[in-house]
N, CA, C and O of each residue as an XYZ file, in Angstrom:
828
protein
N      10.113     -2.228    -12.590
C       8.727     -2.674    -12.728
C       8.170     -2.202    -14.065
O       8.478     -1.077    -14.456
N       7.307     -3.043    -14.853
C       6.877     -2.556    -16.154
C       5.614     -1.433    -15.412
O       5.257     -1.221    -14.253
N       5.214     -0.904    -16.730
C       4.258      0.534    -16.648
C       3.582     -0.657    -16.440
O       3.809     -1.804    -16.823
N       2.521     -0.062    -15.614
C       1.078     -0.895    -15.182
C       0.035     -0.822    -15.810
O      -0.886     -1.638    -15.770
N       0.118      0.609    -16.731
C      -1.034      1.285    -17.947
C      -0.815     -0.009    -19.177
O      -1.721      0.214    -19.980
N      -0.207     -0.959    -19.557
C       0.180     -1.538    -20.871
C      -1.383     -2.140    -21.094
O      -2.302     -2.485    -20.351
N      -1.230     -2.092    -22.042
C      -2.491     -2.539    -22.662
C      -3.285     -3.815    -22.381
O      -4.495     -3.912    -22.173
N      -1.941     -5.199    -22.435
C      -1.607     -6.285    -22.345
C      -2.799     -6.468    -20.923
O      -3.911     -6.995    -20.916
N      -1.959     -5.742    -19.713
C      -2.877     -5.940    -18.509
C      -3.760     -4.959    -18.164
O      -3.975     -4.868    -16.955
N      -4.467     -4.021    -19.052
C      -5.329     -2.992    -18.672
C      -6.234     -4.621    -19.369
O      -6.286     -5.462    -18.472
N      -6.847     -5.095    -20.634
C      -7.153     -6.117    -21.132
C      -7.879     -6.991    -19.762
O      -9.097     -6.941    -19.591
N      -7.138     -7.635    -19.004
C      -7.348     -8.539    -18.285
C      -8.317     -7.825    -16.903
O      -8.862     -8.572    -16.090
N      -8.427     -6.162    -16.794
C      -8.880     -5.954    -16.096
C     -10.722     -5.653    -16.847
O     -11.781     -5.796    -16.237
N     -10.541     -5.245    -18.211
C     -11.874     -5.565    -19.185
C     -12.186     -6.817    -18.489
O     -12.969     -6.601    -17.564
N     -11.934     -7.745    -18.575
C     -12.083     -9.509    -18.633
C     -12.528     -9.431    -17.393
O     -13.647     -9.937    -17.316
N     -12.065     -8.937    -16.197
C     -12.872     -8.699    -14.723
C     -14.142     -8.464    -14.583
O     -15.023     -9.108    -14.013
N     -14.163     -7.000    -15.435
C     -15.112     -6.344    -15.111
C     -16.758     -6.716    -15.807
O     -17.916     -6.379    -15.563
N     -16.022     -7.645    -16.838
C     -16.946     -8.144    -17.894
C     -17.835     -9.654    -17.657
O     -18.930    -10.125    -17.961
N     -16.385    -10.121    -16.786
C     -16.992    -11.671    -16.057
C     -18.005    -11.452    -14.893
O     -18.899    -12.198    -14.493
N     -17.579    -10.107    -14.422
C     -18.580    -10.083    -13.195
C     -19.856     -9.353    -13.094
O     -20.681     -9.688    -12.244
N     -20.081     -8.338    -13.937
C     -20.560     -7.886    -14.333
C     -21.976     -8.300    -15.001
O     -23.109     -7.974    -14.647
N     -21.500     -9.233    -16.225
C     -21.837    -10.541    -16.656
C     -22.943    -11.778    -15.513
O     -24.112    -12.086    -15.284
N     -21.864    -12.020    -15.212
C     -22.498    -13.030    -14.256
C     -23.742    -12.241    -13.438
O     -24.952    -12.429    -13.561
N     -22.910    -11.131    -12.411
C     -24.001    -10.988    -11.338
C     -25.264    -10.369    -11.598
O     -26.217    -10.677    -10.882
N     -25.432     -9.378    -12.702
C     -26.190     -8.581    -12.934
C     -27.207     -9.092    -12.849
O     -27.301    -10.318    -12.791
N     -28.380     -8.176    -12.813
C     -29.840     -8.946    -13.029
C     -30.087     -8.867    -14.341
O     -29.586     -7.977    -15.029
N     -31.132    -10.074    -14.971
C     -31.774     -9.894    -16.573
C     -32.611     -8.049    -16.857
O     -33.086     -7.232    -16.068
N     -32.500     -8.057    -17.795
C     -33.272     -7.181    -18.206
C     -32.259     -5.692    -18.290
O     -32.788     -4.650    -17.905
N     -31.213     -5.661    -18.659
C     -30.358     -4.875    -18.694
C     -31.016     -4.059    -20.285
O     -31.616     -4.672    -21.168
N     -30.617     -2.215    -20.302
C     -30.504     -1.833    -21.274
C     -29.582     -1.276    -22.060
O     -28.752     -0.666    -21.386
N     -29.422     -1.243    -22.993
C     -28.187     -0.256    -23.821
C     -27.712      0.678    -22.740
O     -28.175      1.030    -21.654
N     -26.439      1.000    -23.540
C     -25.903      2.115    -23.095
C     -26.214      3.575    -23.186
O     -25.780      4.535    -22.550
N     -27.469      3.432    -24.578
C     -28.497      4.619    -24.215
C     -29.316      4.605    -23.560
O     -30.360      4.948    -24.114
N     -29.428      4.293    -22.279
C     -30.529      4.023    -21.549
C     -31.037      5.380    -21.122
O     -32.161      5.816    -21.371
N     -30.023      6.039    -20.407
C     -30.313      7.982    -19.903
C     -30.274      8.467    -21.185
O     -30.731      9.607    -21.110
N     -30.007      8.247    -22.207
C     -29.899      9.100    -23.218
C     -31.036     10.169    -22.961
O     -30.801     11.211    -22.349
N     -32.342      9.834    -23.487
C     -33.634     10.421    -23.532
C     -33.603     11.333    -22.260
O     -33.211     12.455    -22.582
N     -33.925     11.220    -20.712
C     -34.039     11.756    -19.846
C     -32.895     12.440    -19.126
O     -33.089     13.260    -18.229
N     -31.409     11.987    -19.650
C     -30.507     12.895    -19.308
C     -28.849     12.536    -20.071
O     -27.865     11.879    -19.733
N     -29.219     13.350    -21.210
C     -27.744     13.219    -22.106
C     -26.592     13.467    -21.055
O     -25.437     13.272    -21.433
N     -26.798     13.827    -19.934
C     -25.114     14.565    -19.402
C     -24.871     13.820    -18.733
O     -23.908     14.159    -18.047
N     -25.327     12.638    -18.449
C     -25.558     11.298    -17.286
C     -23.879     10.886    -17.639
O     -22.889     11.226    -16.991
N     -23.924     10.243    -18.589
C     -22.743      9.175    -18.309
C     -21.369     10.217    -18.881
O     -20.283      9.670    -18.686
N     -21.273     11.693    -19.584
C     -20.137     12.446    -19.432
C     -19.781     13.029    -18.261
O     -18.636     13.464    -18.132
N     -20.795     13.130    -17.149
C     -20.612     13.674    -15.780
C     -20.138     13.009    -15.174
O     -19.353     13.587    -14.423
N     -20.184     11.290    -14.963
C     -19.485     10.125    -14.558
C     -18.028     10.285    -14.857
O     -17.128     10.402    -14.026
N     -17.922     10.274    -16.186
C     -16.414     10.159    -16.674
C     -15.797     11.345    -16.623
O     -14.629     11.366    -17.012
N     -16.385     12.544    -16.163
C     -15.541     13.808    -15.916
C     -14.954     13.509    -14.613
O     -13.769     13.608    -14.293
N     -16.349     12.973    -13.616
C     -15.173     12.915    -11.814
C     -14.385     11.661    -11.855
O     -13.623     11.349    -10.940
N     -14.540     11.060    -12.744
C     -13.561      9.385    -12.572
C     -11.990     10.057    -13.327
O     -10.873      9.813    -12.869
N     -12.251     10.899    -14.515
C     -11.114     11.346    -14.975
C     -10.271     12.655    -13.737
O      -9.130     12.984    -13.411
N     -11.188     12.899    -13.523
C     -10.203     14.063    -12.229
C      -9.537     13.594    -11.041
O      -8.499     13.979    -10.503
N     -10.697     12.301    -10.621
C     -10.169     11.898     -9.640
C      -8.593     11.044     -9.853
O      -7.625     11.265     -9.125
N      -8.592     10.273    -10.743
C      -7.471      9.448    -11.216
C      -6.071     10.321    -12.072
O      -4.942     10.040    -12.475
N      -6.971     11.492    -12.027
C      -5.522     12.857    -12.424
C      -4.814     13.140    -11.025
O      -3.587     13.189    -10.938
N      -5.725     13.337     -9.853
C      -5.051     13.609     -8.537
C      -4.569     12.329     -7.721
O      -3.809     12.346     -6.752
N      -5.080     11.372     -8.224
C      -4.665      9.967     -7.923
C      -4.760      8.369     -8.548
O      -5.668      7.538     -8.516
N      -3.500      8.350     -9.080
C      -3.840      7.496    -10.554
C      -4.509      6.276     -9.316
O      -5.666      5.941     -9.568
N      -3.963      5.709     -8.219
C      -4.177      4.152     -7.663
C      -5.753      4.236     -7.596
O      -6.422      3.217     -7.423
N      -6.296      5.430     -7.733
C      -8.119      5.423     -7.413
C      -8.788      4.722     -8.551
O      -9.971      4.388     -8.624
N      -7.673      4.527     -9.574
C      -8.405      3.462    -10.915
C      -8.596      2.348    -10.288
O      -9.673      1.809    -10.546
N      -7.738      1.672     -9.353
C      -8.229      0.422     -9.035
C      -9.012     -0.022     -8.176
O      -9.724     -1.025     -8.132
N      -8.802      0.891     -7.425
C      -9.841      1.265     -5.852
C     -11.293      0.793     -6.468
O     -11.889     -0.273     -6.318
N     -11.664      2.028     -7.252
C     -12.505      1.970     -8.152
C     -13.284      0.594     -8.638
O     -14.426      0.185     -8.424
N     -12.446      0.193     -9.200
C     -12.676     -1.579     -9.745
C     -12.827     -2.334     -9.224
O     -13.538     -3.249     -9.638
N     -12.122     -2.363     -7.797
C     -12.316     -3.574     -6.319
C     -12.975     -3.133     -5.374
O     -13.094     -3.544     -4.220
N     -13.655     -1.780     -6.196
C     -15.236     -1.608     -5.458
C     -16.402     -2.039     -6.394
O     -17.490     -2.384     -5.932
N     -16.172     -2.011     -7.537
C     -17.085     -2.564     -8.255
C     -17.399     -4.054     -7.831
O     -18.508     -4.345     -7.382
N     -16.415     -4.971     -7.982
C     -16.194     -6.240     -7.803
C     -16.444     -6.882     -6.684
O     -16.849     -8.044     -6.705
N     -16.175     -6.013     -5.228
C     -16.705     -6.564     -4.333
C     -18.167     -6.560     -4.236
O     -18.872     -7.515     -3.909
N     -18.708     -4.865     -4.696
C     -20.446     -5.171     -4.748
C     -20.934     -6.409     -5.721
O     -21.816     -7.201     -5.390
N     -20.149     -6.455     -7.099
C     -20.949     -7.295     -7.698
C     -21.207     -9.129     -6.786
O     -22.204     -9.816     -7.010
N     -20.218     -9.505     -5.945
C     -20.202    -10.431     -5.623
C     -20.764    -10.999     -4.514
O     -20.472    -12.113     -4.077
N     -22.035     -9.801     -3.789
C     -22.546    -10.001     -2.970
C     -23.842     -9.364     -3.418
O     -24.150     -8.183     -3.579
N     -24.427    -10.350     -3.552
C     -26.021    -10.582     -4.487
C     -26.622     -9.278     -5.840
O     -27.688     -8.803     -6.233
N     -25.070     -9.157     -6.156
C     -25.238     -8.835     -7.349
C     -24.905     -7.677     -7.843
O     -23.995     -7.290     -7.109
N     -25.115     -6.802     -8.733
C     -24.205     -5.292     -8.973
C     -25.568     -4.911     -8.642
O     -26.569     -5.238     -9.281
N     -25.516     -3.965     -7.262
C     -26.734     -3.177     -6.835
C     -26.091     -2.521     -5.941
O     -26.801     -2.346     -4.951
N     -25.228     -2.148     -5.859
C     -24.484     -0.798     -5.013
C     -24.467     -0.818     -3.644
O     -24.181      0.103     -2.880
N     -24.983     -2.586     -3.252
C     -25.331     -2.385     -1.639
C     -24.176     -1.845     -0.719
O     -24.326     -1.394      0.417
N     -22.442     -2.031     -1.737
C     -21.697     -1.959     -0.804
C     -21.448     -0.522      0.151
O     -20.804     -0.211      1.152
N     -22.437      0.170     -0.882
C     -22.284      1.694     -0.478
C     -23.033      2.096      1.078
O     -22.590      2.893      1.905
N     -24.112      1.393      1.161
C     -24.752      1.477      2.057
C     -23.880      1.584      3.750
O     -23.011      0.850      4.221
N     -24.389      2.508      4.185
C     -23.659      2.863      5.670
C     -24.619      2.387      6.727
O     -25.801      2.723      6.663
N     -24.054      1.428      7.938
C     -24.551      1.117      9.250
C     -25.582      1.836      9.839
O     -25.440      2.924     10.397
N     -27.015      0.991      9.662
C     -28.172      1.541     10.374
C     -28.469      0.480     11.430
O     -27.916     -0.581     11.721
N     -29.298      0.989     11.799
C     -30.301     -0.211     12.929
C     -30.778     -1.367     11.884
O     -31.041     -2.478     12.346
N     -30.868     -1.183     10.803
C     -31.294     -2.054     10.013
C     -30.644     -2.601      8.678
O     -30.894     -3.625      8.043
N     -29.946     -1.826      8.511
C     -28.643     -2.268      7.880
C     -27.490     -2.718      8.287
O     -26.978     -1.978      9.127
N     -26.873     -3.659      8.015
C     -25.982     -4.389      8.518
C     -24.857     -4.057      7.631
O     -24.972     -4.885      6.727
N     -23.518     -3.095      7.288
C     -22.980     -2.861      6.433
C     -22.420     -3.761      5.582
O     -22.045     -4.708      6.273
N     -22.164     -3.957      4.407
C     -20.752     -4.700      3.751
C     -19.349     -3.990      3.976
O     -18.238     -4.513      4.062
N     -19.714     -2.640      4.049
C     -18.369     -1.978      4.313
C     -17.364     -2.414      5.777
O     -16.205     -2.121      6.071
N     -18.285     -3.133      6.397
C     -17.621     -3.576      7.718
C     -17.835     -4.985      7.605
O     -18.319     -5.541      8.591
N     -17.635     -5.501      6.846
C     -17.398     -6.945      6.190
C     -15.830     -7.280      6.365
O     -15.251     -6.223      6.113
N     -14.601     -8.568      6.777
C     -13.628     -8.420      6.415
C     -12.811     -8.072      5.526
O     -11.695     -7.650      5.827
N     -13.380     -8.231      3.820
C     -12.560     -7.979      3.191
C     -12.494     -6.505      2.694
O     -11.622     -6.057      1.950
N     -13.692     -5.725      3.289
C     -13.998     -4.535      2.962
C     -13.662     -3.387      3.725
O     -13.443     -2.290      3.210
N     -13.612     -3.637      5.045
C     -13.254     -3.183      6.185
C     -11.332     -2.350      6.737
O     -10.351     -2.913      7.221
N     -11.550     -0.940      6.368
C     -10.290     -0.482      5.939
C      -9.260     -1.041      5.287
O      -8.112     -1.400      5.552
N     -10.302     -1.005      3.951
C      -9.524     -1.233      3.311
C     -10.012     -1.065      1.592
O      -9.363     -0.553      0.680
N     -11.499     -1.748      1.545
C     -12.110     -1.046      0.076
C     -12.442      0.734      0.137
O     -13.321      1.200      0.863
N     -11.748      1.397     -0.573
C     -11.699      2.992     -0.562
C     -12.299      3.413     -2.321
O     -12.365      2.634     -3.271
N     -12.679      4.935     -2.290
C     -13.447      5.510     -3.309
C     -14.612      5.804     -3.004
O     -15.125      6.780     -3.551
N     -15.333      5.052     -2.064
C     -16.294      5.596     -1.582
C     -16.923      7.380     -1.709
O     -18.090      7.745     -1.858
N     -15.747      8.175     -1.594
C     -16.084      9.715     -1.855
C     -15.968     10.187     -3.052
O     -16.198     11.363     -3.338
N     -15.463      8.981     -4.155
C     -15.723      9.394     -5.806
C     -16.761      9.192     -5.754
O     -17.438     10.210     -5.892
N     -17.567      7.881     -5.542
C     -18.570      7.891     -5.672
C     -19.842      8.678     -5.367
O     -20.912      8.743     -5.973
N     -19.454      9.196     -4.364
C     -20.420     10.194     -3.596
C     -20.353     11.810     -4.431
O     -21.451     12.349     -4.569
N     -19.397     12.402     -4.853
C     -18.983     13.031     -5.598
C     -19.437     13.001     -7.117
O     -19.836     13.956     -7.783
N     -19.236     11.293     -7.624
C     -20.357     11.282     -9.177
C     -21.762     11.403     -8.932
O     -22.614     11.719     -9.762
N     -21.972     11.069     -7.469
C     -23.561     11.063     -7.166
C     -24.379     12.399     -7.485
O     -25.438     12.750     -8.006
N     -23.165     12.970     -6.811
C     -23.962     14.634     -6.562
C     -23.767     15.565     -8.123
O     -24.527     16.390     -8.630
N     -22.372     15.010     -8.617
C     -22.644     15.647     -9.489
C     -23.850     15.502    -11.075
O     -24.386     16.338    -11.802
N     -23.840     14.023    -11.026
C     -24.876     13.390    -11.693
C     -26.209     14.034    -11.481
O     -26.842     14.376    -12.479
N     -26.699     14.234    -10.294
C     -27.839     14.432    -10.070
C     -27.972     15.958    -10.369
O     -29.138     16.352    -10.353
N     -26.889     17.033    -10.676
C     -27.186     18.245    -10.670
C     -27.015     18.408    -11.980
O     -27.632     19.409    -12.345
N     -26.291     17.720    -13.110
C     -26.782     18.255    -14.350
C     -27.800     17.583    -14.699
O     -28.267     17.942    -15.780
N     -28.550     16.374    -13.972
C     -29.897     15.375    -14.515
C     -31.007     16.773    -14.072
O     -31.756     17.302    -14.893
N     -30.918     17.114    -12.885
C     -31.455     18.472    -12.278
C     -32.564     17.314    -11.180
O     -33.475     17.769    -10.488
N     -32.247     15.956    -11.242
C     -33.113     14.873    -10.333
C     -32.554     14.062     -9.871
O     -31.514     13.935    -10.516
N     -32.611     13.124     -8.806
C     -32.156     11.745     -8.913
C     -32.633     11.252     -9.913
O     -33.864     11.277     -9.908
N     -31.985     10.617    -11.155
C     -32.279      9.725    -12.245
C     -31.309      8.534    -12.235
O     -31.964      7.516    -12.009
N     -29.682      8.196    -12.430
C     -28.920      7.258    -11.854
C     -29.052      6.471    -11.056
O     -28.966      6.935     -9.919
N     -29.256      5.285    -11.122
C     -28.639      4.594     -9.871
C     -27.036      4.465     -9.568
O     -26.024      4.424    -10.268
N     -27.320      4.421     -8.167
C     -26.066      4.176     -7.774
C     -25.237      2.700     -8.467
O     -24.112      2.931     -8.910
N     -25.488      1.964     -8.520
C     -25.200      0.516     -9.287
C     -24.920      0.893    -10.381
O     -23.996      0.296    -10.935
N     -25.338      1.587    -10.835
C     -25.085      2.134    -12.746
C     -23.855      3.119    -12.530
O     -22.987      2.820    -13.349
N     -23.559      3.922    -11.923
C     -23.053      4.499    -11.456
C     -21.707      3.973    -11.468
O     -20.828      4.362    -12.236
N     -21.556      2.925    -10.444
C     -20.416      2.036     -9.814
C     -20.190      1.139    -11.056
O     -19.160      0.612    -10.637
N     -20.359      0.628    -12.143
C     -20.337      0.022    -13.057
C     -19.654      1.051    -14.266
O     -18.456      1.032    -14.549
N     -20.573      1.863    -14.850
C     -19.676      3.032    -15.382
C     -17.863      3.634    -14.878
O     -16.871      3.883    -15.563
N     -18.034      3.664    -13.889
C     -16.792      4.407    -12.791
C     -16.296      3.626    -13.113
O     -15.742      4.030    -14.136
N     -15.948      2.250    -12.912
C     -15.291      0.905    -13.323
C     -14.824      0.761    -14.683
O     -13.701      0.539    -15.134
N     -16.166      0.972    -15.335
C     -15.540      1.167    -16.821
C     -14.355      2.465    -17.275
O     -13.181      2.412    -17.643
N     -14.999      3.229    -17.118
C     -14.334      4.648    -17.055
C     -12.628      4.655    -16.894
O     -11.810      5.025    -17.737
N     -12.343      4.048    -15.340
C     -11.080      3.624    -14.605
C     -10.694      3.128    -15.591
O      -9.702      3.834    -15.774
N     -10.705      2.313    -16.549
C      -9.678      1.467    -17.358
C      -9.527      2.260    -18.073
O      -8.342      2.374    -18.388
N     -10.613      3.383    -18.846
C     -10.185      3.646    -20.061
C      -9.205      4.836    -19.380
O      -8.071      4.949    -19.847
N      -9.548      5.564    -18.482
C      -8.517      6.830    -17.760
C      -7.085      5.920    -17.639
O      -6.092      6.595    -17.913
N      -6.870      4.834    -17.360
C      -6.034      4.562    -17.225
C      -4.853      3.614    -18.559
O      -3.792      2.991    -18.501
N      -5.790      3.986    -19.578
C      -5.039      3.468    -21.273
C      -5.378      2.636    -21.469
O      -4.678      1.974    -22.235
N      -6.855      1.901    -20.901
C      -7.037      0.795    -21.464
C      -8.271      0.471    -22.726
O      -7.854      1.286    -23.549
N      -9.061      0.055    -23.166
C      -9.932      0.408    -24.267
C     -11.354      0.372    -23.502
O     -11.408     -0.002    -22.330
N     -12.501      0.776    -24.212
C     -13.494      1.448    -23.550
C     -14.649     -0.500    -24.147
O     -14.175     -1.401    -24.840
N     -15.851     -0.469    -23.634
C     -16.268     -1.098    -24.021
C     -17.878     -0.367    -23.668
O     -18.026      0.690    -23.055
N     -18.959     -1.205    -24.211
C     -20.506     -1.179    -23.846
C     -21.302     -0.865    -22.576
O     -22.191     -1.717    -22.564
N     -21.379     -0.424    -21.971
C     -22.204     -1.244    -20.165
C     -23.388     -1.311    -20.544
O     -23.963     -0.532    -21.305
N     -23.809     -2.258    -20.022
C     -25.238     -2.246    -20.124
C     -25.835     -1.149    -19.096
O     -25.014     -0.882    -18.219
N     -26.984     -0.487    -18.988
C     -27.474     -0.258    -18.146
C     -29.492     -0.588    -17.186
O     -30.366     -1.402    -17.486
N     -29.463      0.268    -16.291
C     -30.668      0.087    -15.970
C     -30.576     -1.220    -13.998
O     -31.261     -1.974    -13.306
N     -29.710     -0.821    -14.060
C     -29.702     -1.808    -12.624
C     -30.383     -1.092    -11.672
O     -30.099      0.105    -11.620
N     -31.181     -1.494    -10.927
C     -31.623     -0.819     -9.023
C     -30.633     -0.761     -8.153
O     -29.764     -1.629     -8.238
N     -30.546      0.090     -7.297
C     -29.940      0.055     -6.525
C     -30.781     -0.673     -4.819
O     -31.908     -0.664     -4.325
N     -29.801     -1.063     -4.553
C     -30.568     -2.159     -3.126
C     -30.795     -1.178     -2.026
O     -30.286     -0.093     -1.743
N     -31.816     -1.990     -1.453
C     -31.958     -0.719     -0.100
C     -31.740     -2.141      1.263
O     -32.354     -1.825      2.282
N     -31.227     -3.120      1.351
C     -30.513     -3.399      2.148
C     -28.725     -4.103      1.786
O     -28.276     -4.387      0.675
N     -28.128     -4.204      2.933
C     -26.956     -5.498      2.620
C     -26.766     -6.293      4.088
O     -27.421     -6.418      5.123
N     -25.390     -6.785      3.522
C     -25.651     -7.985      4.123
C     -23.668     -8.346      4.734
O     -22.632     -8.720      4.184
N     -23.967     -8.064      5.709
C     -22.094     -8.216      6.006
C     -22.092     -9.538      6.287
O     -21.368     -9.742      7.261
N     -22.593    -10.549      5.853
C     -22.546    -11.673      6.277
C     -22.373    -12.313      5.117
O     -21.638    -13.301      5.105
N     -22.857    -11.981      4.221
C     -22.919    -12.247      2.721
C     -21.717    -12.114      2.576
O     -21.036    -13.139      2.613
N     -21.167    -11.021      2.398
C     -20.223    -10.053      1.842
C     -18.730    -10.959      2.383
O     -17.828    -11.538      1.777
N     -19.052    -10.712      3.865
C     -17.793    -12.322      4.543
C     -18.340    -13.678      3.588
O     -17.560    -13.950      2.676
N     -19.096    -14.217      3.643
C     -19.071    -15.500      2.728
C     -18.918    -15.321      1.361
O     -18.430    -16.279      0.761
N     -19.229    -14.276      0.680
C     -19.111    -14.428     -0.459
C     -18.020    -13.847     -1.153
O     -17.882    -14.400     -2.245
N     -17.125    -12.880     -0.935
C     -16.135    -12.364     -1.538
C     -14.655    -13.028     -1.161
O     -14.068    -12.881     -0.088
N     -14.302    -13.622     -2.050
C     -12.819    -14.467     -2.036
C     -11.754    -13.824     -1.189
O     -11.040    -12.832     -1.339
N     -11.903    -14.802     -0.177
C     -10.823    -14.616      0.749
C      -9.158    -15.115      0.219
O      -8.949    -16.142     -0.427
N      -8.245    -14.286      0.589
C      -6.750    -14.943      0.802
C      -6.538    -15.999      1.124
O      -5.631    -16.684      0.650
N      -7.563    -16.470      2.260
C      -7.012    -17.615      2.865
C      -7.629    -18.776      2.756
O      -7.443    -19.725      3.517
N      -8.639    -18.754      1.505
C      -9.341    -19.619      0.629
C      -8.309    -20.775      0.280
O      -7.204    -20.355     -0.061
N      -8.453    -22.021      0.300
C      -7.491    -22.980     -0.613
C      -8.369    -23.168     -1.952
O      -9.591    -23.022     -1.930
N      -7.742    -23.462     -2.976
C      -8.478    -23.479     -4.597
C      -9.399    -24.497     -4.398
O     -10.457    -23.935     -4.681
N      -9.745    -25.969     -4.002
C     -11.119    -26.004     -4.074
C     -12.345    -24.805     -3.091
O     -13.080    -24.514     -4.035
N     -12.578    -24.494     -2.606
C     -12.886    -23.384     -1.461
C     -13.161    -22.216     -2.846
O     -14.340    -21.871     -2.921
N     -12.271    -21.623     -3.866
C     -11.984    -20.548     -4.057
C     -12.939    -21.028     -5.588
O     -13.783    -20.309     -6.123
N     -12.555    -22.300     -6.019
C     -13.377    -22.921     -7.281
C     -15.048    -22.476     -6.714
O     -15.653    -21.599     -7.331
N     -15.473    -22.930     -5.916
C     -16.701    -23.340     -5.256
C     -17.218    -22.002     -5.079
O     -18.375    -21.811     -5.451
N     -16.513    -20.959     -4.535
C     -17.045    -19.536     -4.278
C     -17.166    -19.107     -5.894
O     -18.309    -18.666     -6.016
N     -16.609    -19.057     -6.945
C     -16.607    -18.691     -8.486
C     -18.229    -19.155     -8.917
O     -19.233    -18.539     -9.274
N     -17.868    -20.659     -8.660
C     -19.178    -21.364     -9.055
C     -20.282    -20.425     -8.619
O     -21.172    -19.993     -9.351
N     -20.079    -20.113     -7.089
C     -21.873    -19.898     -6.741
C     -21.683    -18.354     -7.448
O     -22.713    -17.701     -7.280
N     -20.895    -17.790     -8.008
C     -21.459    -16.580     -8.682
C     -21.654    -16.563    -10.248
O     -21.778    -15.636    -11.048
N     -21.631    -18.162    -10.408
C     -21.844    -18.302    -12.275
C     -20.417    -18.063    -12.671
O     -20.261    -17.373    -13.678
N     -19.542    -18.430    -12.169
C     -17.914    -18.459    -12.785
C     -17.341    -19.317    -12.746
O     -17.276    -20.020    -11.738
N     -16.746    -19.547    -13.796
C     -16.071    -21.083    -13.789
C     -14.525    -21.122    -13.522
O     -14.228    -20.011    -13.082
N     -13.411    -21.920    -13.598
C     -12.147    -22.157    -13.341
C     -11.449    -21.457    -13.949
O     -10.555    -20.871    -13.338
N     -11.621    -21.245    -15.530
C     -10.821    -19.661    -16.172
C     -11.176    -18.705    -15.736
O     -10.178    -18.017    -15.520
N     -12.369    -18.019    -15.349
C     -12.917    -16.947    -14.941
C     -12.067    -16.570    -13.694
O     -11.886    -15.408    -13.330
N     -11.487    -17.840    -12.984
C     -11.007    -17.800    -11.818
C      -9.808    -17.024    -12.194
O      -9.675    -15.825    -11.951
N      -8.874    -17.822    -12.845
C      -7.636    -17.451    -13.250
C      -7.567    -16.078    -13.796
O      -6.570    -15.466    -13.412
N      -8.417    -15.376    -14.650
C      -8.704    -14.271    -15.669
C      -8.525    -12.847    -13.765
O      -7.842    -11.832    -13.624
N      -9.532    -13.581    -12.743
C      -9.964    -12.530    -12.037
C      -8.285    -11.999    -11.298
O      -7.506    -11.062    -11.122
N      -8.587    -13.663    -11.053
C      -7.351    -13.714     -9.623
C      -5.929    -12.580    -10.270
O      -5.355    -11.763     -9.550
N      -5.698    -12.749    -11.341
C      -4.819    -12.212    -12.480
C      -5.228    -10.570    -12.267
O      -4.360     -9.745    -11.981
N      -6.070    -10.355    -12.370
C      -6.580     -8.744    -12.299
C      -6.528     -8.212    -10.763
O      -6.036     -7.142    -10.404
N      -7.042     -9.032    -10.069
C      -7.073     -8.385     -8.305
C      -5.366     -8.404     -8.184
O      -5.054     -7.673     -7.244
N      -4.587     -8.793     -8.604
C      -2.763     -8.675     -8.470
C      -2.311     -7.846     -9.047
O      -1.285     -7.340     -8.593
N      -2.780     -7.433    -10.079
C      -2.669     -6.217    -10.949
C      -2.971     -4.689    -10.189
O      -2.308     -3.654    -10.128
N      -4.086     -5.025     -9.739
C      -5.250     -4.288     -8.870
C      -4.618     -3.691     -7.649
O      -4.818     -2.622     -7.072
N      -3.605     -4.919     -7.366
C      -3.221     -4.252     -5.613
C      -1.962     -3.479     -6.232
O      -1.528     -2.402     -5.824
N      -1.392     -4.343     -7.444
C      -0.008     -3.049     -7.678
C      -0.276     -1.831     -7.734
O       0.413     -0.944     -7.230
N      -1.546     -1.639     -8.501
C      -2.344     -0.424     -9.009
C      -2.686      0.562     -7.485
O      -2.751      1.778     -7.306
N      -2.792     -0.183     -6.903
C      -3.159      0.055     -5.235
C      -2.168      0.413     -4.379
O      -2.362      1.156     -3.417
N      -1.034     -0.103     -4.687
C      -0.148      0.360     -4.120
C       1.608      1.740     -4.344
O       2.481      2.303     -3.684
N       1.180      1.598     -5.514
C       1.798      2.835     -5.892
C       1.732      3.984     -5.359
O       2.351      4.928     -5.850
């Protein structure tokens, strides 16, 4: 099997993270200095637990990424997937495609806490958060670093119903799978670019 770190396909997982990212986000995004002012240690505290975690377990780079990807694709990069089963929350995490089986969940919880103790506040969102981590994952894993925008909310509901309709099933046939791209602002390469990265993603996953 070739190294999975090659550049060639770390590349195509940029192109993921960038199409979806892209697409779902809401307008009004800011630089990547966005915490600068209110907390310089914001986004090195991110990339310290994404780099430790992927030292004790390289496959958590991808975990990572097909947690990004599933939140972005259910109404948007706002971290709903994080959200746990209330009376009033309806999880995504117990969604089919999410449902033992999207993991990282405790990096995340882990950048949470640690974020918030050198900010000395909640200042992060979780969505910013999960977007960074994503970014981060490629570069921990040899691939090149790029921009994020920041400034996203994080959601205070979801939607496991969404999450079943909207995140690309296996057992999708390609018109079905065209049509799900579309309703997230993605077109037929975007398709090919993703589908290309989630295969990458499960090798990455399965090591």
């Amino acid at each position: 099997m070739k190294k999975i770190n090659n550049i060639s396909s770390l590349l195509v997982f940029v192109s993921l993270i960038l199409c979806i990212s892209t697409a779902s986000s809401d307008s009004g995004l800011s630089s990547s200095s966005y915490y600068d002012r209110v907390c310089p240690e914001a986004l090195p505290a991110i990339k310290h637990v994404v780099d430790d975690a992927l030292a004790q377990e390289r496959r958590m780079g991808a975990s990572l990424l097909r947690l990004h990807f599933h939140d972005c694709f259910v109404n948007g990069c706002d971290a709903s997937i994080l959200l746990d089963h209330t009376p009033t929350i309806d999880s995504e995490k117990n969604a089919a495609p999410n449902a033992n089986s999207a993991r990282g969940f405790e990096v995340i919880d882990r950048i949470k806490l640690e974020v918030d103790k050198v900010c000395g506040k909640p200042v992060v969102s979780c969505a910013d958060i999960l977007t960074v981590a994503a970014r981060d994952s490629v570069v921990a894993l040899g691939g090149p670093s790029w921009e994020v925008t920041l400034g996203r909310r994080d959601s205070t509901t979801a939607s496991r119903t969404a999450a079943n309709a909207n995140i690309p099933s296996p057992l999708m046939d390609l018109p079905a799978l065209i049509k799900n791209f579309e309703d997230q602002g993605l077109d037929e390469d975007d398709l090919v670019v993703l589908s290309g990265a989630l295969t990458l993603g499960f090798v990455l996953d399965r090591r």
